[in-house]
mmCIF file of the C-alpha atoms, coordinates in Angstrom:
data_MODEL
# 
_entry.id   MODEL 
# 
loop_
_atom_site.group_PDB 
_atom_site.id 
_atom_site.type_symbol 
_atom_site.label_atom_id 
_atom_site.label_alt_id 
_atom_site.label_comp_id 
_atom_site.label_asym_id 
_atom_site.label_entity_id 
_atom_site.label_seq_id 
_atom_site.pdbx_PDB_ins_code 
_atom_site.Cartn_x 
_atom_site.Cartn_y 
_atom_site.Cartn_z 
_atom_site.occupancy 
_atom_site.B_iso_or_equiv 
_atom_site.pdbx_formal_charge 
_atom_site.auth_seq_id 
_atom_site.auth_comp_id 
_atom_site.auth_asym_id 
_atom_site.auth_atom_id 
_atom_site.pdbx_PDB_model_num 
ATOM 1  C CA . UNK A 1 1  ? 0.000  0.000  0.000   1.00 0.00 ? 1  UNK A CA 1 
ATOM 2  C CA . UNK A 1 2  ? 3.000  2.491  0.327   1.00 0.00 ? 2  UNK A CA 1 
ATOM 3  C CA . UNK A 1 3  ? 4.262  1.956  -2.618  1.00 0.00 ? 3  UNK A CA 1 
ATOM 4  C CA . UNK A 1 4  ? 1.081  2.933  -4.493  1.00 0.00 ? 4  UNK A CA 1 
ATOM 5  C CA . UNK A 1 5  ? 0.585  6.060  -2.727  1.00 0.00 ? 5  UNK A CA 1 
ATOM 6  C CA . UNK A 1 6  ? 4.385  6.774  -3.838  1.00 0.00 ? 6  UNK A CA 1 
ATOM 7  C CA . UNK A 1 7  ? 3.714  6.438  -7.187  1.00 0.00 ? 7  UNK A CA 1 
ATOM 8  C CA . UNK A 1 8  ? 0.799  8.457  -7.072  1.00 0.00 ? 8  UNK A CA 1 
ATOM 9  C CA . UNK A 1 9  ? 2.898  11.540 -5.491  1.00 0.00 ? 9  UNK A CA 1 
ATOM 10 C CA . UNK A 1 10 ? 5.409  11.873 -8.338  1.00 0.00 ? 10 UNK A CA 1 
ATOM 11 C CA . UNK A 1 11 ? 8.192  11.223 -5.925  1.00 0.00 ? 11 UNK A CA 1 
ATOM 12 C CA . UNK A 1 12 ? 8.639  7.311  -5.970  1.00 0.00 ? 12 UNK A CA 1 
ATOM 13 C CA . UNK A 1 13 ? 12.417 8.085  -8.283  1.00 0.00 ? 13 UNK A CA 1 
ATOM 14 C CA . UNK A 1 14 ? 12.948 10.468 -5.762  1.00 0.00 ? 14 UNK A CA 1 
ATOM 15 C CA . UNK A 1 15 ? 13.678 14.003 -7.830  1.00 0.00 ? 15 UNK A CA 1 
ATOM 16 C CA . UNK A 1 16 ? 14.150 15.847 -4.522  1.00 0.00 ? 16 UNK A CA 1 
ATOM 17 C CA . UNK A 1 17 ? 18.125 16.361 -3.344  1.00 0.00 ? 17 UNK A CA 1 
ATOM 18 C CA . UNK A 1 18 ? 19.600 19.068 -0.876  1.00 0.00 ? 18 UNK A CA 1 
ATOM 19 C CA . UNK A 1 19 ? 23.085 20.251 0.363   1.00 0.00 ? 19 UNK A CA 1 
ATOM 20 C CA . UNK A 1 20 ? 24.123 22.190 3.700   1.00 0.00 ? 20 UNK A CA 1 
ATOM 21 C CA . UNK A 1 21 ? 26.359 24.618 3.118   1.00 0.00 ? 21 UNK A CA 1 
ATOM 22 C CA . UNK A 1 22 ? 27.643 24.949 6.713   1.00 0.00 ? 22 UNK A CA 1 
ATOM 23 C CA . UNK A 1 23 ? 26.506 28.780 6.813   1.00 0.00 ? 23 UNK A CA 1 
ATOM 24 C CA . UNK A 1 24 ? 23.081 28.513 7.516   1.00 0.00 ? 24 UNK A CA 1 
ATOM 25 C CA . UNK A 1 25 ? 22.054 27.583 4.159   1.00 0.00 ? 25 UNK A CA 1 
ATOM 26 C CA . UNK A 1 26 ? 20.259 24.451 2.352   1.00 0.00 ? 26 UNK A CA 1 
ATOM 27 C CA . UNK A 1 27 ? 20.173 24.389 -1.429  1.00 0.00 ? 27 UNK A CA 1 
ATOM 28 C CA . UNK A 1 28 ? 17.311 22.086 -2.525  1.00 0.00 ? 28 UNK A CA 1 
ATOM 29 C CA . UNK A 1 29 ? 17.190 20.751 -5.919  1.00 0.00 ? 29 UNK A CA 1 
ATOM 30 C CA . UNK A 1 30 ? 14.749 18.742 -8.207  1.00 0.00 ? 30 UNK A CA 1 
ATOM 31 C CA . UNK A 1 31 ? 16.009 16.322 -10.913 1.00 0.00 ? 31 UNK A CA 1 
ATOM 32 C CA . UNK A 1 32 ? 19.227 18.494 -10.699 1.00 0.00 ? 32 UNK A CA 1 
ATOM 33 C CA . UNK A 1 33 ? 18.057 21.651 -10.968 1.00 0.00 ? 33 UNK A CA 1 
ATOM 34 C CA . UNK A 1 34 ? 18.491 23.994 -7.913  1.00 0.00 ? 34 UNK A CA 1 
ATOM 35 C CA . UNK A 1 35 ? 14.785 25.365 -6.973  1.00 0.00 ? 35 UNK A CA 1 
ATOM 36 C CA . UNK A 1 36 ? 15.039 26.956 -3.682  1.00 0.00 ? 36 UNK A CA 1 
ATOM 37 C CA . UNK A 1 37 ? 17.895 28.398 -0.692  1.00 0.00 ? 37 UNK A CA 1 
ATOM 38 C CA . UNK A 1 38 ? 16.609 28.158 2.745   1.00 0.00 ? 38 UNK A CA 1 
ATOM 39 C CA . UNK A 1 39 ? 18.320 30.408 4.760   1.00 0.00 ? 39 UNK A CA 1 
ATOM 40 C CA . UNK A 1 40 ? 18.749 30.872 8.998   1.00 0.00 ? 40 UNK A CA 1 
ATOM 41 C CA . UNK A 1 41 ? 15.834 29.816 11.134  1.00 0.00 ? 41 UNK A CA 1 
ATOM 42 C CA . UNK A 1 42 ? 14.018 27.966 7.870   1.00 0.00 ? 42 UNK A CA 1 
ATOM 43 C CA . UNK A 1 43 ? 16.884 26.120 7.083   1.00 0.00 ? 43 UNK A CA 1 
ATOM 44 C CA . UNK A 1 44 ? 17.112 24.818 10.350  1.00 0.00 ? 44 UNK A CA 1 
ATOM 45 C CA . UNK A 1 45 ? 14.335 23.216 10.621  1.00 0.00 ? 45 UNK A CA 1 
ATOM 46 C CA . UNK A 1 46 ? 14.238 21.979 7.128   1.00 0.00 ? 46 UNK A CA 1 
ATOM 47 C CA . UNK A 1 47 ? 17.365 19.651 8.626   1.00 0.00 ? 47 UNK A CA 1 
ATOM 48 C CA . UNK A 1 48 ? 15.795 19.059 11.857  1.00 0.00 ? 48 UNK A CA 1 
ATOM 49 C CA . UNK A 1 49 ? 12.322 17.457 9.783   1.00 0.00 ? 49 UNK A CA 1 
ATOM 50 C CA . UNK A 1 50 ? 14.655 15.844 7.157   1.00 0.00 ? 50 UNK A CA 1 
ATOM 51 C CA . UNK A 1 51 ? 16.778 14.412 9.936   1.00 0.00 ? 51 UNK A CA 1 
ATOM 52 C CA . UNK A 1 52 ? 13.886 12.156 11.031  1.00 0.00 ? 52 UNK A CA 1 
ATOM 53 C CA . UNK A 1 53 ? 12.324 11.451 7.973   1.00 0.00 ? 53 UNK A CA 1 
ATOM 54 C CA . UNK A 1 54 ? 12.271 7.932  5.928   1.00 0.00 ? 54 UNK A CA 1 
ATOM 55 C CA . UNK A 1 55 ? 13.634 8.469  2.443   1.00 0.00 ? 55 UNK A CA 1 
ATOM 56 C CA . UNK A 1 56 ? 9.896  9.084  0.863   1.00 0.00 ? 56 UNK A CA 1 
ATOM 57 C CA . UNK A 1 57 ? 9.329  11.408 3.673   1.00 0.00 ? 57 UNK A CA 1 
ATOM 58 C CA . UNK A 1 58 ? 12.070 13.347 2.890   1.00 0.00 ? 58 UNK A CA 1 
ATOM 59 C CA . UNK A 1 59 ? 10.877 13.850 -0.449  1.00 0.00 ? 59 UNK A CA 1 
ATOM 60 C CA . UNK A 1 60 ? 7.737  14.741 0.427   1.00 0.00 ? 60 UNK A CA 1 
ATOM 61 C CA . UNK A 1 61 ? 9.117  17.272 3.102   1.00 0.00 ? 61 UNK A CA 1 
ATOM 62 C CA . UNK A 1 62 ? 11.220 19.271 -0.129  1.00 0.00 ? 62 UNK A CA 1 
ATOM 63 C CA . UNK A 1 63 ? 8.182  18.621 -1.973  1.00 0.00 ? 63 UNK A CA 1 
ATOM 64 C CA . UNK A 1 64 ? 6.283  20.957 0.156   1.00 0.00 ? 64 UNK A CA 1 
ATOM 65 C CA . UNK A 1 65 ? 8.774  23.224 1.035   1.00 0.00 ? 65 UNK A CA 1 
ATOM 66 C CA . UNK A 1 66 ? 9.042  23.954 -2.729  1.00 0.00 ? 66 UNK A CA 1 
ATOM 67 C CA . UNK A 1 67 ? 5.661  24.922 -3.010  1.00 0.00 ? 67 UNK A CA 1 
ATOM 68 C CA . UNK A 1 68 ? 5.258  25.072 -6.619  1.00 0.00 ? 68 UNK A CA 1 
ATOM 69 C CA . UNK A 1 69 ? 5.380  20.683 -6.407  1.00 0.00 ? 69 UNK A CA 1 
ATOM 70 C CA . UNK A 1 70 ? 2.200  20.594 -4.276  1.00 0.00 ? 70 UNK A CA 1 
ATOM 71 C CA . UNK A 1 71 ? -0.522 21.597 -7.197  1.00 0.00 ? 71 UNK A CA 1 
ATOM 72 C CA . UNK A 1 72 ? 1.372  18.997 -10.277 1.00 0.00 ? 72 UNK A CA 1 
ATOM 73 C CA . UNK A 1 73 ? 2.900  21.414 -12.088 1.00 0.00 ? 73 UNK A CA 1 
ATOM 74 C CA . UNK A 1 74 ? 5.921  19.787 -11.932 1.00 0.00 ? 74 UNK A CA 1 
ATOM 75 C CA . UNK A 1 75 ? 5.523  17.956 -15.007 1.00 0.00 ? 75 UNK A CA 1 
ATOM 76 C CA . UNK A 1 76 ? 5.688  21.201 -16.691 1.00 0.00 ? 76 UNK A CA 1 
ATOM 77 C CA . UNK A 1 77 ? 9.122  21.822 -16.309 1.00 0.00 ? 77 UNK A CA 1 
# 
């Protein structure tokens, strides 16, 4: 059952990567392609909910954080 609900999210190849920078920052990228820079308190606590998070989760956690990934407009791109 979890594996069709991660196909139906768009995430089951996992598209969603990030990188600390060690100043504060996270760069998050999908399929390559850098999309957003938390920054401060937001990156923070990106790596405190992605530091408990399951491999899917994860995904889904830059999923959201993106914002643009939450309506399917991803496929545009």
């Amino acid at each position: 059952m979890t594996g069709s609900s991660e196909k139906r999210s768009g995430l089951e190849d996992f598209p969603f990567s990030f990188r600390a920078t060690g100043q504060e920052k996270v760069l998050i990228y999908w399929r390559g392609e850098q999309v957003i820079i938390l920054k401060g308190g937001k990156a923070r606590g990106f790596l405190l909910k992605i530091s408990n998070a399951d491999a899917p989760e994860q995904q889904m956690v830059m999923a959201k954080i993106t914002g643009n990934f939450k309506r399917g407009n991803e496929h545009r791109r």
